[in-house]
C-alpha positions as CSV (number, residue, x, y, z in Angstrom):
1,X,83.9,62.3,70.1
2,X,82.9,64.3,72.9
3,X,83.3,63.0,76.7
4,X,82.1,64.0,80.2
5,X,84.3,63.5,82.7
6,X,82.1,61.2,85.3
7,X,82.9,62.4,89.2
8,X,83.7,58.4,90.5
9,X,86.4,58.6,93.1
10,X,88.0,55.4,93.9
11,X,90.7,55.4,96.8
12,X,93.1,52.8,96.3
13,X,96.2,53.0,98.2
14,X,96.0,57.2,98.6
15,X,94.9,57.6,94.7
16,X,92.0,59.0,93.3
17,X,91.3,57.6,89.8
18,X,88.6,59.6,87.3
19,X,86.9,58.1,85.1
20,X,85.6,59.3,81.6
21,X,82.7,58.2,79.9
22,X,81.6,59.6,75.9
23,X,78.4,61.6,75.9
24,X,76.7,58.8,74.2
25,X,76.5,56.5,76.8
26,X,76.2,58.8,79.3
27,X,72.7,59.7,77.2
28,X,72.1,55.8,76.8
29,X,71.9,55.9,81.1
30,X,68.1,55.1,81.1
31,X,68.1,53.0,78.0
32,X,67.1,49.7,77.2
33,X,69.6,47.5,75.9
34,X,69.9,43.8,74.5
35,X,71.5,41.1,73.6
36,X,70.2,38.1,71.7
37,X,70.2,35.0,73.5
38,X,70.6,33.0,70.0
39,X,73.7,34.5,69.2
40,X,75.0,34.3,72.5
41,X,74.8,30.7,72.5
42,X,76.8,30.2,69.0
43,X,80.7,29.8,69.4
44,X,83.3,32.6,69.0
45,X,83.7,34.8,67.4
46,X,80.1,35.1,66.9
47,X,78.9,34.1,70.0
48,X,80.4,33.4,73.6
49,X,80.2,29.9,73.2
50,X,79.7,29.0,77.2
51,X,75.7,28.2,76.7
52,X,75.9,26.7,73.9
53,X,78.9,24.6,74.8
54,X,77.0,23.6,78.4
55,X,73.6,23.0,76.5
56,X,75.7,20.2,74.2
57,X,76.8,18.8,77.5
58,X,73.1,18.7,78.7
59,X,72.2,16.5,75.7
60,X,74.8,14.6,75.8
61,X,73.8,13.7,79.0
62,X,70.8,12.9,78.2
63,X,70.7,11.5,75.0
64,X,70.6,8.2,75.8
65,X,67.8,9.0,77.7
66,X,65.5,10.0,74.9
67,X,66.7,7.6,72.6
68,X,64.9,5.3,75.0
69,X,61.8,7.1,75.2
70,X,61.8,7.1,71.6
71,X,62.2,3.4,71.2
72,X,59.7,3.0,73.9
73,X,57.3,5.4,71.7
74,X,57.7,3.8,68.4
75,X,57.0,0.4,70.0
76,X,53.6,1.4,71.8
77,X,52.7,3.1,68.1
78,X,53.1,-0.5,66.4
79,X,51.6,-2.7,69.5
80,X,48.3,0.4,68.8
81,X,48.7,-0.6,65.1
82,X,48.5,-4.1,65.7
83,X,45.4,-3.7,68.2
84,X,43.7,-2.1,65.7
85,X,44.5,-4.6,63.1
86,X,43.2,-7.2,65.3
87,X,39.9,-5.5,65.6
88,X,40.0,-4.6,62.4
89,X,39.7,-8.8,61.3
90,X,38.2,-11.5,63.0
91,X,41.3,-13.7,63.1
92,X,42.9,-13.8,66.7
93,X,40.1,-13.4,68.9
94,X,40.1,-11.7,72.1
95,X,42.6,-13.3,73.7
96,X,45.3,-11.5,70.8
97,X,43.1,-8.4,71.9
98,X,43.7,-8.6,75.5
99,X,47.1,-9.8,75.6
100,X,48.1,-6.5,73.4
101,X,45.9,-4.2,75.5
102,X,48.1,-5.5,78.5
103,X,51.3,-5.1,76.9
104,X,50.3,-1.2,75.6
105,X,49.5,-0.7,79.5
106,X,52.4,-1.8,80.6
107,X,54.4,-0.1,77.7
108,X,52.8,3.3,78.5
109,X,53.7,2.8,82.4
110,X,57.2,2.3,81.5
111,X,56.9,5.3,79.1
112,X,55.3,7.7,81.7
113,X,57.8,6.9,84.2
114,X,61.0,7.2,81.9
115,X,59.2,10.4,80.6
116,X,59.0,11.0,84.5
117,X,62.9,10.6,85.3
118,X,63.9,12.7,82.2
119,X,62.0,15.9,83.3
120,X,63.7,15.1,86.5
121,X,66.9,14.5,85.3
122,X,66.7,17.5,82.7
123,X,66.4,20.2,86.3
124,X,69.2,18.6,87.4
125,X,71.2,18.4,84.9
126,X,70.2,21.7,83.8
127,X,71.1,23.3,87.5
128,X,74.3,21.7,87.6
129,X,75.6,22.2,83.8
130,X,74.0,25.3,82.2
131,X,72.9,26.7,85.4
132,X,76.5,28.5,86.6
133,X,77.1,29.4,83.2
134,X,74.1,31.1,82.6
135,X,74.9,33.2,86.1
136,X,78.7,33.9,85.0
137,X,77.2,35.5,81.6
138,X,74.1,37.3,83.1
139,X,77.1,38.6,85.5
140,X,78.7,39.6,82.5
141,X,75.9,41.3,81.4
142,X,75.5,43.2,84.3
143,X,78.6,44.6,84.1
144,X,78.7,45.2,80.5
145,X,75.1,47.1,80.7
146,X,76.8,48.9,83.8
147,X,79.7,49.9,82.2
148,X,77.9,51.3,78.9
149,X,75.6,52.9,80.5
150,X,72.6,50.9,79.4
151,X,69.6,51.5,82.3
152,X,68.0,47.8,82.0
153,X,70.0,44.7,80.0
154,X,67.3,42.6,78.8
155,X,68.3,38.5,77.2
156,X,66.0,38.6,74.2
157,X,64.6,35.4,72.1
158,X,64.0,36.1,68.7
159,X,60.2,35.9,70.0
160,X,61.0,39.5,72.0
161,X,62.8,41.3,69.4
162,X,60.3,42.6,67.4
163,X,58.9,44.0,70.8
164,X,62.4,45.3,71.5
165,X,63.2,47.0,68.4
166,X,59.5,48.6,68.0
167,X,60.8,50.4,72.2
168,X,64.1,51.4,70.6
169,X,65.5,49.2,72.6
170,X,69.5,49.3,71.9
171,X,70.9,45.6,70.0
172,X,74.0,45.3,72.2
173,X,74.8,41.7,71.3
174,X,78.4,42.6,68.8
175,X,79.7,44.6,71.3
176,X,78.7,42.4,74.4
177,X,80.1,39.2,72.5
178,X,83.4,41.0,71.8
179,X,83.7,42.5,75.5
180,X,82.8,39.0,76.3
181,X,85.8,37.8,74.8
182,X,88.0,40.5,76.2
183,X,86.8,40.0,79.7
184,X,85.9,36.3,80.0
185,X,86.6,35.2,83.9
C-alpha cells in the first residue's frame, strides 16, 4: 500500500513526530462517511453497546410508567364499550349513561396528565441517561472521521441509507465499531 507522508509537526518535549497516512484516506479527505446508528446501538462485538445499554436504562426507568398509561387505556376502552352498550339497549337509563360519561372524563384527565409527566419525564431521563453517551460516541466519531480522513461523518437510520449509498457515501460502521472498541474512554 502506498503512503504519503502527511507534514503534522507536533512538539512535545523538543520532538518532532511525522505522521503517515495511506493514499486512500488521504483521497477519502472530502468524503462522506457513515455509520449506522442501528448497529451502533447492538452490544459488542457488533456494536458499541453504550446506546443501546443507556436506552435499556431509559425504559427501565420508565416502564412502570407506561404500564400505567396502558392500564389507564384499556380501562377507558371498556368504560367506551360499556357507554355504548348502554345506548345501545334501553336498560339503565340515563343515569348509567351519565355516571359512565363522568367516569370516561375523569379517566381521560388522568390519562392526559400521566401521558403529560411521561413526555416530561422521557427529556429528562433521556438528557440525563442517553444524553452523555450519545456525546462520548459522536466524540468518537469525530475523531474516527478525523483520523480516516473522512470530510463529513454522518449517524445514518436505515431511513438515510439508501440516500447515503445512492452519494457514495462510505459505510464506516465495522471499522468505527472495532476502533470503538480499541479506543473506548
Amino acid at each position: 500500500m502506498k503512503s504519503i507522508v502527511v507534514a503534522g509537526l507536533l512538539v512535545t518535549g523538543g520532538a518532532v513526530l511525522t505522521f503517515t497516512a495511506p493514499v486512500a484516506l488521504a483521497q477519502n479527505a472530502s468524503a462522506t462517511c457513515y455509520v449506522q446508528v442501528g448497529t451502533l446501538m447492538a452490544d459488542p462485538p457488533q456494536g458499541v453497546g453504550d446506546l443501546g445499554a443507556a436506552l435499556r436504562q431509559l425504559d427501565i426507568a420508565l416502564r412502570p410508567q407506561v404500564e400505567e398509561i396502558n392500564l389507564l387505556k384499556a380501562e377507558l376502552e371498556r368504560l367506551q364499550q360499556r357507554q355504548r352498550e348502554v345506548m345501545q339497549s334501553d336498560e339503565g337509563g340515563d343515569t348509567d349513561l351519565i355516571a359512565l360519561q363522568d367516569e370516561t372524563r375523569r379517566l381521560r384527565a388522568d390519562l392526559e396528565a400521566k401521558q403529560s409527566q411521561l413526555k416530561l419525564d422521557y427529556s429528562a431521563q433521556r438528557e440525563a441517561l442517553v444524553g452523555p453517551v450519545q456525546t462520548r460516541v459522536s466524540e468518537q466519531a469525530r475523531d474516527f472521521a478525523a483520523q480516516r480522513g473522512c470530510g463529513e461523518m454522518k449517524m445514518a437510520r436505515s431511513a438515510d441509507l439508501a440516500g447515503l449509498q445512492a452519494a457514495s457515501a462510505q459505510d464506516m460502521t465495522g471499522d468505527f465499531v472495532a476502533w470503538y472498541g480499541r479506543n473506548k474512554t
